[in-house]
VODRENFI-530569 format. One record per residue: residue in one letter; x, y, z of N, C-alpha, C in turn; residue number from 1. Coordinates in steps of 0.05 Angstrom, whole numbers. Last residue first. Example, Ala and Ser with C-alpha at 12.3 -4.5 7.8 and 13.67 -1.06 7.14 Angstrom:
<atoms>
{'s'; {257; -45; 142}; {273; -21; 143}; {258; 1; 157}; 2};
{'a'; {264; -114; 156}; {246; -90; 156}; {264; -66; 156}; 1};
</atoms>
This chain:
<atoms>
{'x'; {573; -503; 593}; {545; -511; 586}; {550; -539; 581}; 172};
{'x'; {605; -461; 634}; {606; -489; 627}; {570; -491; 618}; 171};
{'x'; {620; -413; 647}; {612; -413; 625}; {615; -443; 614}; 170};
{'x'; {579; -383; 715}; {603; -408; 706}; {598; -407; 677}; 169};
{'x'; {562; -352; 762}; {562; -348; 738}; {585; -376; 718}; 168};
{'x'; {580; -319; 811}; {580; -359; 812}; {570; -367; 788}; 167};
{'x'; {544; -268; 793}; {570; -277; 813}; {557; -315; 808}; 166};
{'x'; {555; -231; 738}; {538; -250; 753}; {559; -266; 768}; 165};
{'x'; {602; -216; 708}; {582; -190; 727}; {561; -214; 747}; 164};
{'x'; {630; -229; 684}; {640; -241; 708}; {620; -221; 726}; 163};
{'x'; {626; -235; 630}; {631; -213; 633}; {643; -216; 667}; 162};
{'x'; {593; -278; 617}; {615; -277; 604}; {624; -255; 618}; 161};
{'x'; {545; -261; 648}; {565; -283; 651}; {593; -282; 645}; 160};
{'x'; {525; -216; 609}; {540; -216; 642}; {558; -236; 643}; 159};
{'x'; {524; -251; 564}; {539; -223; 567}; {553; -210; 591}; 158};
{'x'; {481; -266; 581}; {492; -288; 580}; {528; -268; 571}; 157};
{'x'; {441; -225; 603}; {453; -235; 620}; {475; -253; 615}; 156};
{'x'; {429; -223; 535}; {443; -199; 559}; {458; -210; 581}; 155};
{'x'; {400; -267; 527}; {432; -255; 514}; {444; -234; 532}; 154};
{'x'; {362; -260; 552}; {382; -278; 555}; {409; -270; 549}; 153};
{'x'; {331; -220; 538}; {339; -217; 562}; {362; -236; 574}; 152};
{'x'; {327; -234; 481}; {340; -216; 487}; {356; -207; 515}; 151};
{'x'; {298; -273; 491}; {328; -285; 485}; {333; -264; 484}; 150};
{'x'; {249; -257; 504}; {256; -273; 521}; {286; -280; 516}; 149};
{'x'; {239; -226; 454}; {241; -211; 483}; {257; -226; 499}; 148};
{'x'; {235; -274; 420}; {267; -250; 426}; {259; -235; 443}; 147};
{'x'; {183; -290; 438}; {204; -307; 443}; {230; -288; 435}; 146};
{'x'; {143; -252; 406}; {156; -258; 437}; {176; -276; 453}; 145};
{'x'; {174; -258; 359}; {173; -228; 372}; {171; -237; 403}; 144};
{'x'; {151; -317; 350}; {182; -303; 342}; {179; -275; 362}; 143};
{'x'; {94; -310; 357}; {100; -331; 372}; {140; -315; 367}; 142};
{'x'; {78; -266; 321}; {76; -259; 347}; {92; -275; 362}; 141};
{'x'; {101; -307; 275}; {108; -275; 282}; {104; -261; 312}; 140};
{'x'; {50; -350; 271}; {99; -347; 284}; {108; -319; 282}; 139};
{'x'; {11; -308; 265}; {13; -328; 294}; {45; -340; 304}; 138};
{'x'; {16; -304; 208}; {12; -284; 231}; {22; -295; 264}; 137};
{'x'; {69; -319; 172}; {44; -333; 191}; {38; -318; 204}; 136};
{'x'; {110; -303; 154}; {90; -305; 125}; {65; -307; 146}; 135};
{'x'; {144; -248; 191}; {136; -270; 179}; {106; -285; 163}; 134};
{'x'; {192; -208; 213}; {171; -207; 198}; {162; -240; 196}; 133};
{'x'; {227; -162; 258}; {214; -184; 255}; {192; -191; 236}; 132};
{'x'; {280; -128; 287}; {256; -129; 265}; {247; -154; 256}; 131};
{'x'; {306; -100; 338}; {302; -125; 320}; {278; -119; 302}; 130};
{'x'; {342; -67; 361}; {321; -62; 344}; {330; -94; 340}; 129};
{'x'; {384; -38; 423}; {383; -59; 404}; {352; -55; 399}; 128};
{'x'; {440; -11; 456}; {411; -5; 447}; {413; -25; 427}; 127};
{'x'; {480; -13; 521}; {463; -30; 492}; {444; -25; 483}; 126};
{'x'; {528; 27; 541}; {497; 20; 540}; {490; 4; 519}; 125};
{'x'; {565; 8; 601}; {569; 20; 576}; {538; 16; 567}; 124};
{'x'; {618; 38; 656}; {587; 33; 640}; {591; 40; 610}; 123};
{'x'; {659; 81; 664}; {647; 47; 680}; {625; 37; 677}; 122};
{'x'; {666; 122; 645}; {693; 108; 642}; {688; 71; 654}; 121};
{'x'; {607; 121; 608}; {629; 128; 615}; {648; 111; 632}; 120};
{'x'; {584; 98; 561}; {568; 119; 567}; {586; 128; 590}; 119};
{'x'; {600; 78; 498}; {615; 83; 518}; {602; 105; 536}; 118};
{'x'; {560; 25; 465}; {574; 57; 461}; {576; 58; 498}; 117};
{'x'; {533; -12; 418}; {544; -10; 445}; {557; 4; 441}; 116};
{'x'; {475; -36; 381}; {504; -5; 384}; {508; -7; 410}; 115};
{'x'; {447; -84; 327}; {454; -73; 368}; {479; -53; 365}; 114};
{'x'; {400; -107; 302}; {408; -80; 307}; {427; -86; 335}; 113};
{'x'; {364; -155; 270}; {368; -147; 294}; {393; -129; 297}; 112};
{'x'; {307; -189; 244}; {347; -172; 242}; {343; -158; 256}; 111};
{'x'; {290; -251; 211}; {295; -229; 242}; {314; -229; 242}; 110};
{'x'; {227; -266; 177}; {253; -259; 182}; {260; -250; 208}; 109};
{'x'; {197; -332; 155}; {203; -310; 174}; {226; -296; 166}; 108};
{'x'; {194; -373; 115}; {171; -374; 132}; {168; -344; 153}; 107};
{'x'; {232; -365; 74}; {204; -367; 70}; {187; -359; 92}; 106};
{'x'; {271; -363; 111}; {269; -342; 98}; {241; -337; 95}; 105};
{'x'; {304; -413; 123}; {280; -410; 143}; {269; -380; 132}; 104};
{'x'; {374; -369; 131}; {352; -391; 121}; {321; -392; 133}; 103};
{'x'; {390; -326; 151}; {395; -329; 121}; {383; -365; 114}; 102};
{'x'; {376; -281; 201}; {378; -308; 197}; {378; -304; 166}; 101};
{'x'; {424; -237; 229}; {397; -235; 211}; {398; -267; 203}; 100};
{'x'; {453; -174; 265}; {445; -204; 262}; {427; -210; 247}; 99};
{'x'; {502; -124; 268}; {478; -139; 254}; {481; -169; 245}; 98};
{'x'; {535; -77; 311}; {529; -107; 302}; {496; -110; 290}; 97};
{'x'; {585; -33; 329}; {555; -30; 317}; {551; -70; 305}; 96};
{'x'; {607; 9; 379}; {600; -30; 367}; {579; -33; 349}; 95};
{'x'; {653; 58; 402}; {631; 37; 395}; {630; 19; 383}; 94};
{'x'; {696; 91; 412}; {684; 69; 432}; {659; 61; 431}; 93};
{'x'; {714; 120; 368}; {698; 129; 385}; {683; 116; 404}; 92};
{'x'; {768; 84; 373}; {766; 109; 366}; {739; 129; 394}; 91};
{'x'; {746; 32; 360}; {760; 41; 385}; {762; 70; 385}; 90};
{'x'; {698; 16; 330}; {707; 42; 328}; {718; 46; 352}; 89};
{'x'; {670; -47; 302}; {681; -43; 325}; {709; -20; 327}; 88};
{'x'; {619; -80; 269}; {645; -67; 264}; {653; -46; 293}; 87};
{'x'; {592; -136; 250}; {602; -122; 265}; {628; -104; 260}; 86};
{'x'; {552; -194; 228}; {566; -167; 208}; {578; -145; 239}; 85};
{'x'; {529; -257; 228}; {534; -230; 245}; {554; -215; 229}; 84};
{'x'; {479; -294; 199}; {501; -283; 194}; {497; -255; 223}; 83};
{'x'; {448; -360; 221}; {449; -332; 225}; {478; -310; 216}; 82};
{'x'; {413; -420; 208}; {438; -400; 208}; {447; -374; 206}; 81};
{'x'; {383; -471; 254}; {376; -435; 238}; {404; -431; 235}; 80};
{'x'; {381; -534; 221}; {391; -514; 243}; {385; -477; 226}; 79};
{'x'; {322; -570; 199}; {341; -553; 189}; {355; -537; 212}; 78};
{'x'; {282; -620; 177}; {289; -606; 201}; {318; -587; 188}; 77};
{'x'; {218; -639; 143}; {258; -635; 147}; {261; -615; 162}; 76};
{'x'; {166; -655; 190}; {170; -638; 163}; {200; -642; 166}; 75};
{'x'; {131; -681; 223}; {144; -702; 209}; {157; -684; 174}; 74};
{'x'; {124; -652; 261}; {97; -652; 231}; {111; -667; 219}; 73};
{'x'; {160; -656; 303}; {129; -663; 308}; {113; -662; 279}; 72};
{'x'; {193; -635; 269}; {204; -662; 280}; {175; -669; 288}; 71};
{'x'; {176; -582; 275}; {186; -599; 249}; {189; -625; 247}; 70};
{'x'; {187; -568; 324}; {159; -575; 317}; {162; -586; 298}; 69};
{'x'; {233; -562; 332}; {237; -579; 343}; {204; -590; 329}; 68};
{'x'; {247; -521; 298}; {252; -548; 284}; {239; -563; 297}; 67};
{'x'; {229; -480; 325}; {214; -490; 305}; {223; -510; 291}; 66};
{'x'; {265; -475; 370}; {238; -486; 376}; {229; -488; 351}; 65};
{'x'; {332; -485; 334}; {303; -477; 338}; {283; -494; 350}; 64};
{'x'; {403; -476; 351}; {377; -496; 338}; {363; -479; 345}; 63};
{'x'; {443; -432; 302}; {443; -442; 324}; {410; -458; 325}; 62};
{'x'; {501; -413; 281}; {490; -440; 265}; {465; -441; 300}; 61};
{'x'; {538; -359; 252}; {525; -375; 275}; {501; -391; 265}; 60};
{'x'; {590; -338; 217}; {573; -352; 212}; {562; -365; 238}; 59};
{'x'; {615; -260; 218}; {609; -282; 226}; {580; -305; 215}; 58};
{'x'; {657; -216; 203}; {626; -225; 194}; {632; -259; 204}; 57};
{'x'; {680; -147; 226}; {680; -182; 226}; {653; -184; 219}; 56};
{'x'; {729; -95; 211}; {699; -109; 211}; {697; -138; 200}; 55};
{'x'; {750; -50; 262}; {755; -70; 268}; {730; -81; 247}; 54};
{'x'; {785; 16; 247}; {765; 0; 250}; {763; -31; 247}; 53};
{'x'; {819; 33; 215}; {821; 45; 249}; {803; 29; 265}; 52};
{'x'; {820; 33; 163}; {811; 65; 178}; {808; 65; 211}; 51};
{'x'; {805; -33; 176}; {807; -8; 160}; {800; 15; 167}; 50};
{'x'; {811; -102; 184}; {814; -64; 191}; {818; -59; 169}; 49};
{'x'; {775; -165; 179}; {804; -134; 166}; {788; -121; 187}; 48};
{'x'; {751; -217; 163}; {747; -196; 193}; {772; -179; 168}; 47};
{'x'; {698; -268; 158}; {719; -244; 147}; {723; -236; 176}; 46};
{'x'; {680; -311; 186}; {686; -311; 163}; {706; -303; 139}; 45};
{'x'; {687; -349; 245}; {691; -324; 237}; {704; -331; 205}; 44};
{'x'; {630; -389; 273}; {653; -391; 256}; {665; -356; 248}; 43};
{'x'; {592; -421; 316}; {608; -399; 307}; {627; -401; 299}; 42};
{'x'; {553; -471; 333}; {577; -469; 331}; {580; -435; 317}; 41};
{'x'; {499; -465; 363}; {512; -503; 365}; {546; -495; 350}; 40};
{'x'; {458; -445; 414}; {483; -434; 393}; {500; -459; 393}; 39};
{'x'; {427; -457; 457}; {418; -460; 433}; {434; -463; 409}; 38};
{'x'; {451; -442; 502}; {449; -469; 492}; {440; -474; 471}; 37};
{'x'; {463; -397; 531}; {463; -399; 499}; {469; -425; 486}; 36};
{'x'; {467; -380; 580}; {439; -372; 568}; {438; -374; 532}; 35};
{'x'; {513; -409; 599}; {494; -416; 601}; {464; -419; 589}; 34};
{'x'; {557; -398; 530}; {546; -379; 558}; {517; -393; 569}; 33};
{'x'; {611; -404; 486}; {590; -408; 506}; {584; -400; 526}; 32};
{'x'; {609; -338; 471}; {595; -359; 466}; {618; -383; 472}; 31};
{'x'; {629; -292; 476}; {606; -292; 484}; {594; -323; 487}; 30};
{'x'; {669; -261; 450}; {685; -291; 468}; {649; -294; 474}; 29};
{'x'; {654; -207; 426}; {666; -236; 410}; {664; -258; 428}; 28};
{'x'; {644; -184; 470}; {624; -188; 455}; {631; -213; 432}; 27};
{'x'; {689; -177; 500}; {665; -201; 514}; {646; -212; 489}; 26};
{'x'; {702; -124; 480}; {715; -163; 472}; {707; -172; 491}; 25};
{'x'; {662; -96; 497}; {667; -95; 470}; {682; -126; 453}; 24};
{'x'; {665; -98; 550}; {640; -94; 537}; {649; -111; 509}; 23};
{'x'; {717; -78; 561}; {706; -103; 573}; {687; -115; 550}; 22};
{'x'; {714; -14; 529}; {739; -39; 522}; {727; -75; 532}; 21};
{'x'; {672; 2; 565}; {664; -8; 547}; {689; -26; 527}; 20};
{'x'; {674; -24; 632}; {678; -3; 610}; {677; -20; 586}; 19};
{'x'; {611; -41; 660}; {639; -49; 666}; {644; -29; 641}; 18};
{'x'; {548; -54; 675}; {575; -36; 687}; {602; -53; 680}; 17};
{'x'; {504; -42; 628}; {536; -60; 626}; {552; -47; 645}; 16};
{'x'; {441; -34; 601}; {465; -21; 620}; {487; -42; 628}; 15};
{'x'; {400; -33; 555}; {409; -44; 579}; {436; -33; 586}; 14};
{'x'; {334; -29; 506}; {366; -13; 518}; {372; -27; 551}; 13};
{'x'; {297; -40; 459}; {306; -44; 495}; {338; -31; 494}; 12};
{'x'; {257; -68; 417}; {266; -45; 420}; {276; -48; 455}; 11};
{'x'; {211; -97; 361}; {225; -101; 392}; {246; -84; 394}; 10};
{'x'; {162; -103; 312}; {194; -89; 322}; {198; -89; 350}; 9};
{'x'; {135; -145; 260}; {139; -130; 300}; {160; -116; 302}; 8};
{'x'; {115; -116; 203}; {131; -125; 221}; {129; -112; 246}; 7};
{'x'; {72; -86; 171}; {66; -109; 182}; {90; -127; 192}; 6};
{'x'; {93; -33; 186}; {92; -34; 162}; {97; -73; 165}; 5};
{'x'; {108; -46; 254}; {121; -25; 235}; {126; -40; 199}; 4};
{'x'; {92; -48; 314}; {88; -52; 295}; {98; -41; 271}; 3};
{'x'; {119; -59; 374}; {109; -45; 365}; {106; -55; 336}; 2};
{'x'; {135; -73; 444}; {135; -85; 418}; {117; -69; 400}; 1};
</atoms>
C-alpha cells in the first residue's frame, strides 16, 4: 500500500488458470458469489460495440461497514452505489474495468483499475490499482485496509464463479 499525493493506493496482480475467454464472461456473471454478500443488486446501464469492442456501464448498489456505524451514531444510512465502466477487446484478449463509488463522496473516494489480459492459452492475469482518498485520515487507512481484504475476496469470489474452488457453490 503506498501513498500517492495524500491518497492510499493498493496495487496486486493475481493469476486465473483458466483462458482468458473463461476469465472474461465470468467477469459479468460474477455476482452472486459467496465472497459477495455485500453486493445487494446490479443493473446493466449501457453496453454497444464498437470497433470490435464490447462497452458496458454498470450500476452496483452494494452495503457498508460504514452504514452499519451510521446506524450506531444514529446518522441516515445510505447503500454505497458504485458505477462499473468496462470495455472488453476480443481482439487483443483484454478487459479493461473501472469501479468508483458515486455517493458517500464527501467523506471518501475509491477507484479502482482492473486489466485482465491473456497471459496464455491457460492463464490469464489481473492487475488492479485502486485509489483511495478520504476527508478522515483514520477512514482512509480503515477503507485501504479493508480493499486489501475485498480485493482478496473478489478474487476468489471470481474463482467460485469460475468453478476453480472445488465444492465452491454460488448460493448466498
Amino acid at each position: 500500500m503506498a501513498e500517492d499525493q495524500g491518497a492510499r493506493v493498493f496495487e496486486n496482480s493475481t493469476s486465473f488458470q483458466r483462458p482468458w475467454g473463461e476469465v472474461s464472461s465470468a467477469f459479468f456473471d460474477r455476482y452472486p458469489n459467496p465472497n459477495s454478500k455485500h453486493v445487494m443488486t446490479v443493473d446493466t446501464i449501457d453496453q454497444y460495440v464498437r470497433d470490435g469492442k464490447l462497452y458496458t456501464t454498470r450500476l452496483i448498489q452494494k452495503s457498508s461497514k460504514f452504514a452499519r456505524v451510521a446506524v450506531f451514531l444514529k446518522l441516515p444510512t445510505k447503500p454505497v452505489f458504485v458505477t462499473e465502466t468496462s470495455v472488453v477487446d476480443p481482439r487483443e484478449e483484454q478487459l479493461w474495468a473501472k469501479q468508483e463509488n458515486i455517493n458517500h463522496t464527501k467523506f471518501g473516494k475509491c477507484v479502482e483499475r482492473r486489466w485482465y489480459r491473456k497471459e496464455n492459452l491457460r492463464e490469464t492475469i489481473l492487475e488492479r490499482r485502486a485509489t483511495i482518498t478520504a476527508t478522515i485520515g483514520a477512514l482512509k487507512d480503515f477503507a485501504a485496509n479493508r480493499f486489501g481484504e475485498r480485493a482478496t475476496g473478489s478474487d476468489n469470489g471470481l474463482r467460485c464463479v469460475l468453478g476453480i474452488i472445488e465444492g465452491c457453490s454460488r448460493k448466498v
